[in-house]
matplotlib code that plots the C-alpha trace (Angstrom):
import matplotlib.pyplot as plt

x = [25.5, 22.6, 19.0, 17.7, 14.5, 12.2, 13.4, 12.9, 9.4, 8.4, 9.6, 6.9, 9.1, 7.1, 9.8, 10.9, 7.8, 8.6, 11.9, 11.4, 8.8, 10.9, 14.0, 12.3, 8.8, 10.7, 11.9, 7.9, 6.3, 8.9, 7.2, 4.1, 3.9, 5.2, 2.5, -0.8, -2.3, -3.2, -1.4, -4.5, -3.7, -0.3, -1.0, -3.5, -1.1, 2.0, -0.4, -1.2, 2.4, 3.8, 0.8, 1.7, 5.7, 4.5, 2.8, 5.6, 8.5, 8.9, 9.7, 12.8, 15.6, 19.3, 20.8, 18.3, 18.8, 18.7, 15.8, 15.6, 14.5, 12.3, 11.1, 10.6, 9.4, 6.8, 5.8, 6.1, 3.5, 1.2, 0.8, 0.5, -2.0, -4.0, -3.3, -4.9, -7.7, -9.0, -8.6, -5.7, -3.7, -6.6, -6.6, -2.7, -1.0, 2.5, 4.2, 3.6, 4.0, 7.8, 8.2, 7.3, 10.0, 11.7, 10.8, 10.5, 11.5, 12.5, 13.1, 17.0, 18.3, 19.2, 21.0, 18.0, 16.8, 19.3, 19.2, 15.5, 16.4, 18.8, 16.3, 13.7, 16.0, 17.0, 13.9, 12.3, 15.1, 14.0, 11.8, 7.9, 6.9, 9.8, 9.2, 5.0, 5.5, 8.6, 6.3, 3.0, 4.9, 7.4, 5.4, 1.9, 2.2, 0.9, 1.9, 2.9, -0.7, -1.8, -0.1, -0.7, -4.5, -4.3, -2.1, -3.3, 0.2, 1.1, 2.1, 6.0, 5.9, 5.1, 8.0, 10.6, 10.6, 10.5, 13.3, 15.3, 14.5, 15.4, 18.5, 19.0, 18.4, 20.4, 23.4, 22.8, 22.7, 26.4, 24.3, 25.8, 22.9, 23.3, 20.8, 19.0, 18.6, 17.9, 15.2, 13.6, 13.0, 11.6]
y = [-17.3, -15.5, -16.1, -13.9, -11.3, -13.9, -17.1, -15.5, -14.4, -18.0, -19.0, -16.6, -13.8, -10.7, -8.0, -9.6, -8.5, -5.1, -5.6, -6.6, -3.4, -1.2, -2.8, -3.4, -1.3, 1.4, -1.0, -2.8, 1.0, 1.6, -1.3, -0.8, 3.1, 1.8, -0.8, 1.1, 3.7, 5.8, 6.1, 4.6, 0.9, 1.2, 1.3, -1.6, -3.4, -3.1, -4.3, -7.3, -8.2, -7.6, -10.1, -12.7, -12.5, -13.3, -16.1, -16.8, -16.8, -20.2, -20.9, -18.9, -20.2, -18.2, -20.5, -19.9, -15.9, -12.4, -12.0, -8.5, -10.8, -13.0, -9.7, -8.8, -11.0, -11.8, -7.7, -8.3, -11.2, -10.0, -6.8, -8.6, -10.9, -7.5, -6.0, -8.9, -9.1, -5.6, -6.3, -2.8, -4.4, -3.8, 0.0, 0.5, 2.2, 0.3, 2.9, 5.3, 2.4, 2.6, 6.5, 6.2, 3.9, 7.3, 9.1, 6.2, 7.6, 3.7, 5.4, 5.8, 2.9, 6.3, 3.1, 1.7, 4.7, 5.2, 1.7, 2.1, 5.0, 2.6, -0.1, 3.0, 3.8, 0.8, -0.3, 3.0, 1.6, -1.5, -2.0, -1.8, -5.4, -6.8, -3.6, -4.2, -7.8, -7.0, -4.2, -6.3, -9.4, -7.6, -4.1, -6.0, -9.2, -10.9, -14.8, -15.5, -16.8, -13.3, -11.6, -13.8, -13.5, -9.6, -9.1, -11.8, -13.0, -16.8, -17.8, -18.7, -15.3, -13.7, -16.2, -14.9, -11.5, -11.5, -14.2, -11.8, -8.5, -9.4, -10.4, -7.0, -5.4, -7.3, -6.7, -3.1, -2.8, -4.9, -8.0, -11.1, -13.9, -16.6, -19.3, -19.3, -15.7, -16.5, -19.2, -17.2, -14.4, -16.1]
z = [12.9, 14.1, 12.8, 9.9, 10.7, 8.4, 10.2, 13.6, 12.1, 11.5, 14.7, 15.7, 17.4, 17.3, 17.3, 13.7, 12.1, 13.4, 12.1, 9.3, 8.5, 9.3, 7.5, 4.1, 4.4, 2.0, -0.5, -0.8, -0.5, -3.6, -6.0, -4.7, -5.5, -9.2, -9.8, -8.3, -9.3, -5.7, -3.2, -1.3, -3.5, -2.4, 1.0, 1.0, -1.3, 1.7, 4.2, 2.5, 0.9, 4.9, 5.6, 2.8, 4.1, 7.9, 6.1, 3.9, 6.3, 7.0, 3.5, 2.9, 2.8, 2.9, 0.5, -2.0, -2.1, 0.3, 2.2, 0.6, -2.8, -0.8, 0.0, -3.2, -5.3, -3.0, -3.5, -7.2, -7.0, -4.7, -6.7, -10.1, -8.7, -7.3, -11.1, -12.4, -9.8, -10.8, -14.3, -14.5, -16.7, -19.2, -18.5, -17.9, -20.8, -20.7, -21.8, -19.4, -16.7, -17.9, -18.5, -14.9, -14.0, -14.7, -11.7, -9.2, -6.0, -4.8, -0.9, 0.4, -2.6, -5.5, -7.1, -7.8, -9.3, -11.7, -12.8, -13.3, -15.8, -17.9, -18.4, -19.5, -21.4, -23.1, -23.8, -25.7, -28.1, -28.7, -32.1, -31.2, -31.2, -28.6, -26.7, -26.1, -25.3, -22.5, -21.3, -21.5, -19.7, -17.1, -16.4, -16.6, -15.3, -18.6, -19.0, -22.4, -23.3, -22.0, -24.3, -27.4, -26.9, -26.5, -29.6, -31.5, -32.2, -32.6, -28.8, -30.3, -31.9, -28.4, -26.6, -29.6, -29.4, -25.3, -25.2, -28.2, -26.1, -23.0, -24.4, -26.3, -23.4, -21.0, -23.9, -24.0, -20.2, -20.0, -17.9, -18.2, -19.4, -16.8, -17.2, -14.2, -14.9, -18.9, -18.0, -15.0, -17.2, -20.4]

ax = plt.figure().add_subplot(projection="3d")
ax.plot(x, y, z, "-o")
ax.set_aspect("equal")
plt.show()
């Protein structure tokens, strides 16, 4: 079995990281482009996700997922953590975030696209209160306690309706709930 591009990164071999840019620079320019507001951000934002998964690299482990999810969830933090640094989430209209979501242009992955246009989809139909705490919590970044404090809703009330949207929307999407999946998300 030969070594992935991430475990030959933490070994230190310097053509991985080159590798590893050009295999999965598209997919972290997509979420970054979707979570920043210039095109400048995003840019900064891949150079220091690329950075965190040269750091990072040691800890992946195959058994545990792809290394296109390593990948990406490191992305996903990195950018929430930059959202939350300069205090965006504050001036982010969620709603627009998702209408967005419409148009992603996610590089040479059209699947993910079109899947990206389901869940918009899906969640315009949800009622208004399950549908600002998903977007608050999943386009934003907010922790539960976040969200509680900016809507001024009783922290159970904020973990009910994400916990009953998420599962709407995973029904309405055809997803099957697995609980990893069920307890990751909620």
């Amino acid at each position: 079995m030969t070594e992935s591009v991430l475990q030959r990164m933490a070994r230190g071999d310097d053509r991985a990281v080159r590798e590893c840019i050009d295999e999965f620079g598209g997919l972290v320019r997509a979420i970054a482009r979707r979570m920043t507001r210039s095109h400048a951000d995003a840019e900064d934002a891949v150079q220091e996700i690329f950075v965190d998964v040269w750091r990072s690299a040691g800890r992946f482990d195959a058994a545990q997922g792809t290394e296109k999810v390593f990948i990406a969830t490191i992305a996903r933090r990195r950018l929430i953590d930059r959202i939350r640094r300069s205090k965006m989430n504050a001036q982010m209209d969620p709603e627009s975030v998702l209408e967005d979501l419409r148009f992603a242009t996610p590089g040479n992955e059209g699947e993910v696209r079109v899947d990206a246009e389901r869940a918009a989809s899906v969640m315009a139909q949800l009622r208004p209160g399950p549908r600002r705490v998903l977007s608050m919590g999943l386009l934003e970044g907010m922790t539960h306690s976040e969200i509680a404090r900016a809507t001024g809703l009783p922290l159970g009330t904020v973990k009910t309706q994400m916990r009953r949207g998420l599962i709407q929307v995973r029904q309405w999407l055809g997803l099957e709930m697995t609980a990893g999946l069920g307890q990751a998300l909620t």
